[in-house]
SETIKOL-137635 format. One record per residue: x, y, z of N, C-alpha, C in turn. Coordinates in steps of 0.05 Angstrom, whole numbers, plus 5000, padded with zeros to 4 digits. Example, Ala and Ser with C-alpha at 12.3 -4.5 7.8 and 13.67 -1.06 7.14 Angstrom:
BEGIN
526448865156524649105156526449345156;525749555142527349795143525850015157;
***
This chain:
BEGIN
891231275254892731115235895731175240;897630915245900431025241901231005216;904431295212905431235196908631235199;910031145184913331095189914231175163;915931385176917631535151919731355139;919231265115922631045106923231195077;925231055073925931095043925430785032;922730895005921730684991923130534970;922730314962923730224931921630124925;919729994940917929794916917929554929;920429424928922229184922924229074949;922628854961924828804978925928544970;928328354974929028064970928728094996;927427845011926227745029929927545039;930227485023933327295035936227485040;936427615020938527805020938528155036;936128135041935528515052936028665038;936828645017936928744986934328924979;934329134984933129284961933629414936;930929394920932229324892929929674873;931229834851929329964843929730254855;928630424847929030744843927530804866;929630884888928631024913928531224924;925331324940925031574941923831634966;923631814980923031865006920031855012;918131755027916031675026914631625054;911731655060911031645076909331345072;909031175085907830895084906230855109;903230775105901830655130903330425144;903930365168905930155180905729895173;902629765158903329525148903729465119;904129715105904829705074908729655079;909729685098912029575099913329305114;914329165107915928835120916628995145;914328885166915229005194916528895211;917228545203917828345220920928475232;922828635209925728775228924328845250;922329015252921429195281920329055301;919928745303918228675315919628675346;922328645344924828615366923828825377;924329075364924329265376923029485397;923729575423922229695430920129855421;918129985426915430155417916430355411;917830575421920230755408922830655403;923730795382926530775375927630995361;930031175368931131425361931531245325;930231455314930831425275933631555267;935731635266937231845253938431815234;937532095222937932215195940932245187;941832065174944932185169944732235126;947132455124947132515091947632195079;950132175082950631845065953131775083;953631805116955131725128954531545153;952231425144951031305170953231005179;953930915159956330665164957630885186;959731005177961631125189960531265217;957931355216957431465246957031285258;955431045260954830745265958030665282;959730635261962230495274963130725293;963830935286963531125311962431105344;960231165345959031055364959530755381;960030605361960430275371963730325382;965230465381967030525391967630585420;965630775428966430885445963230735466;961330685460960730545487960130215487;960830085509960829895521958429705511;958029495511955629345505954729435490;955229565463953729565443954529365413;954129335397953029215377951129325344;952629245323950629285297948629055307;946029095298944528875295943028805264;942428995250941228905224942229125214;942829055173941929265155940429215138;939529495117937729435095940029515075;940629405049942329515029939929575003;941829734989940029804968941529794944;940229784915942329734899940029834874;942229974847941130204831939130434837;937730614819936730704823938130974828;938131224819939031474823938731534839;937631504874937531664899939231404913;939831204902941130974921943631134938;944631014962946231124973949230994959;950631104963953231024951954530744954;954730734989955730434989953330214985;951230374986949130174983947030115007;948130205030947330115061945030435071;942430325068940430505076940030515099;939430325114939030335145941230085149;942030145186942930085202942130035225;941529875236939629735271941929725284;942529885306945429805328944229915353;945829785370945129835401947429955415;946730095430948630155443947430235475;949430095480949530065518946230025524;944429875505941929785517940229835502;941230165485938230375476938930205449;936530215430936530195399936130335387;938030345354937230545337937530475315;936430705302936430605267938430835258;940330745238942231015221940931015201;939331205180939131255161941331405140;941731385108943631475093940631615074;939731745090937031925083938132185047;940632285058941632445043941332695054;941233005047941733165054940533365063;937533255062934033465060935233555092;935633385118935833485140938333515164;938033625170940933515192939433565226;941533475239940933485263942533735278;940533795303940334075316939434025347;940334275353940034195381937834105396;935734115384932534105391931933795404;934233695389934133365412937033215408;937433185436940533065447939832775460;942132665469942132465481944232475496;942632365524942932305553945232175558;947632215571949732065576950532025603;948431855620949131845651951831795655;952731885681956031815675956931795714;957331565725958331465750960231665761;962531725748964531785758965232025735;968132215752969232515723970132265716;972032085717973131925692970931785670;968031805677967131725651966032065637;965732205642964932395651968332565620;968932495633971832595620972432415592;970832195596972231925573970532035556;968131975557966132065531966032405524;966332585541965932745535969232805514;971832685517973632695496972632615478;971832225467971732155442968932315433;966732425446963932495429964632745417;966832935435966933205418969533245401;970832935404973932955384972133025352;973233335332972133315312969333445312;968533405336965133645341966133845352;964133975374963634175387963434265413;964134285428963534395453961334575461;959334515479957134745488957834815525;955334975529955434985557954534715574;954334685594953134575618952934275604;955034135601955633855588954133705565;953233985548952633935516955134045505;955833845484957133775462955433655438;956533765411956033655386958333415371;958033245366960033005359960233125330;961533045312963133075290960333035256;958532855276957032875251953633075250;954033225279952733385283950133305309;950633135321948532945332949033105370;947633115386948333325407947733085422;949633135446950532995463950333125491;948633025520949233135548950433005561;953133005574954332835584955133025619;952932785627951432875650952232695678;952932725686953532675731951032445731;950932285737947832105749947532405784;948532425793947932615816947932975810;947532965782947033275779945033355777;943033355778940133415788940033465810;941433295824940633285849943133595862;945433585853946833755857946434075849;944734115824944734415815941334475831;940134285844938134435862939334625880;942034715881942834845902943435085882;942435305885942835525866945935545861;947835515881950635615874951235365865;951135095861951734965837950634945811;948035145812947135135785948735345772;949735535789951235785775953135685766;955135575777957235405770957935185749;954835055746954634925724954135095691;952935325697953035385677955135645664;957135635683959435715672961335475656;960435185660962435025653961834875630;963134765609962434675584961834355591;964634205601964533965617964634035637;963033835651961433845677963833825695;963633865715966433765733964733795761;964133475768963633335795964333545821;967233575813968433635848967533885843;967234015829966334305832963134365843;962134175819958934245826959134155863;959033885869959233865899959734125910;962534255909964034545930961634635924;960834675905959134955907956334895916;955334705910953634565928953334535957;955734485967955534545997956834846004;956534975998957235236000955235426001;
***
């Protein structure tokens, strides 16, 4: 049997996406909920948990990569757990992948236990994302970074796999926070 973690009301308006009624965190068999939003959607899709800033991480993201897009929300309205502006979920794409923002509230946050992949052509993209994702986050080793609302980020070489098979570029990579191309290569052919 599947199940899909949402936040419940009861109550959907079918015209408005309006949810209506006292909402609470809930586990639902997949056809006790209006599944037709998901039907677009790929078979997976990253869920994330934000406190009540999912607007704001949403526009974030749509900032900084290319071909992306909001595509749906759910709003919610009264009820003591309602989110503030009202906006529970968020459907946006970015550069291909889909996701959902949740304004879940504060039970969880995000940790390093799962990041997202940031192939990168050239150091100038390499350099671009790795500025706007950790303006306000964090810096790690070996081209993990934390962005500002806590969400972990690898902003990764498309040829670094292939580059740290060489033990002295793997040493090298993991002295470095952002990755840097011309280095891993030297040390790679070295």
């Amino acid at each position: 049997m599947v199940f899909l973690a949402v936040i419940h009301s009861g109550f959907r308006n079918e015209r408005s996406q309006q949810v209506t009624g006292p909402v609470s965190a809930c586990f639902l068999k997949a056809g006790d909920l209006l599944m037709s939003a998901l039907e677009n959607f790929p078979r997976i899709t990253p869920f994330l948990w934000f406190d009540s800033n999912a607007e704001e991480a949403v526009n974030f993201y749509l900032s900084i990569f290319k071909n992306s897009r909001r595509l749906d929300e759910v709003r919610v309205s009264g009820g003591a757990h309602a989110p503030k502006d009202g906006v529970l979920t968020i459907a946006f794409e970015l550069d291909g992948q889909k996701f959902t923002a949740l304004n879940g509230g504060p039970i969880f946050k995000f940790n390093e236990s799962v990041s997202f992949v940031v192939r990168c052509d050239s150091q100038q993209e390499v350099d671009e994302y790795w500025s706007k994702l950790s303006a306000g986050g964090s810096e790690s080793q070996c081209g993990w970074l934390k962005d500002k609302f806590g969400l972990s980020w690898q902003i990764v070489p498309a040829r670094a796999i292939e580059l740290i098979k060489h033990p002295k570029a793997m040493e090298a990579m993991l002295k470095m926070k952002k990755l840097d191309i011309a280095e891993l290569e030297r040390a790679a052919q070295s």
